[in-house]
Every structure is written in C-alpha cells, then in structure tokens.
C-alpha positions in Angstrom: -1.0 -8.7 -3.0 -1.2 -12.0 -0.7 -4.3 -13.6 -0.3 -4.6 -15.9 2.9 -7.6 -18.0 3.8 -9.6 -17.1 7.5 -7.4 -20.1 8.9 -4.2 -19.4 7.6 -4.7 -15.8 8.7 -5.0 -17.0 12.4 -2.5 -18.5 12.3 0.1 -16.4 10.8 -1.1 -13.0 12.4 1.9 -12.0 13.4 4.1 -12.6 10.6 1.0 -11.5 8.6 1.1 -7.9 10.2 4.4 -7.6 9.8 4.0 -8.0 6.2 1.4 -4.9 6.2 4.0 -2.7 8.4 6.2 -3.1 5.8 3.5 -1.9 3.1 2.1 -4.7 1.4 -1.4 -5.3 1.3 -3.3 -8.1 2.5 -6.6 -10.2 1.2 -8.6 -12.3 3.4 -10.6 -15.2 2.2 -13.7 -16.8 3.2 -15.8 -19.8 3.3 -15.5 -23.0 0.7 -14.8 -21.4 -2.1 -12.4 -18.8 -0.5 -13.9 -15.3 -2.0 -12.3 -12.3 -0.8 -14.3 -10.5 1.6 -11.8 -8.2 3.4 -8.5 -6.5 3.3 -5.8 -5.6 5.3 -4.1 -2.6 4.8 -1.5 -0.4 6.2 -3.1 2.5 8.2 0.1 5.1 6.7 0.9 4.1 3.5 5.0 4.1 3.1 6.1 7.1 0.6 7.7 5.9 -2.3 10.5 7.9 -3.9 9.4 10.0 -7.0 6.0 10.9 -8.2 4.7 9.6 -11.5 2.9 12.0 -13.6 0.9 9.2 -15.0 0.2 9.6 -18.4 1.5 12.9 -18.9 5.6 11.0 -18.4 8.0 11.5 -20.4 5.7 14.0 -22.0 6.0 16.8 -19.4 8.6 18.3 -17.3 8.0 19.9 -13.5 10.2 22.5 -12.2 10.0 24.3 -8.7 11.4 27.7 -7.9 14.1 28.2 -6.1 12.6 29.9 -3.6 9.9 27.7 -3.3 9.1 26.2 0.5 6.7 23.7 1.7 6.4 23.0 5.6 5.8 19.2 6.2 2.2 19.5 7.4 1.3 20.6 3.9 
C-alpha cells in the first residue's frame, strides 16, 4: 500500500485515483509527523482469479456438481 502525505496527495490526485481504479489501496498522511489518518480505497474491489481456502490449502479439495448453476447476482 502507498502512503502519500496531504500535500503530495493534492497534487497527484489524478494519477493518485488512477492508482485506486486499478485496485491498490491508498494511505493518507497528516500533520508533522505524517500519521495515517485516512484511506483511499476502491469502491468495487477487482476479483482476483482463484479463491484461497486459507488455512485449509493444500489440505482440502472443492468439487462442484455438474449440474451445479449460480446466476451472477448470487
């Protein structure tokens, strides 16, 4: 994750959002000793390929039916 001071932020908005649109995650700093007191974050996250099963990988294996269907609003 970047972090960019209140300045720099102004600055490079633009480029700044485009950084988010493309998934990445963005920390914004404040005052003299530049805490982080927000974040910018995409509004849809991006899918990313395969689920991980966490700690259960490589331990586990998930199968569907064949005949298994799932409409995209679910």
């Amino acid at each position: 994750m970047k972090s960019y001071p209140v300045g720099e932020l102004k600055s490079n908005l633009s480029n700044i959002l485009e950084l988010v649109q493309k998934g990445k995650e963005v920390e914004i700093l404040f005052g003299k000793n530049k805490k982080p007191v927000a974040k910018i974050v995409p509004l849809h996250p991006q899918k990313k390929g395969e689920r991980k099963l966490g700690i259960l990988k490589g331990k586990s294996k998930v199968t569907f039916a064949a005949d298994f269907k799932m409409t995209e609003g679910e």
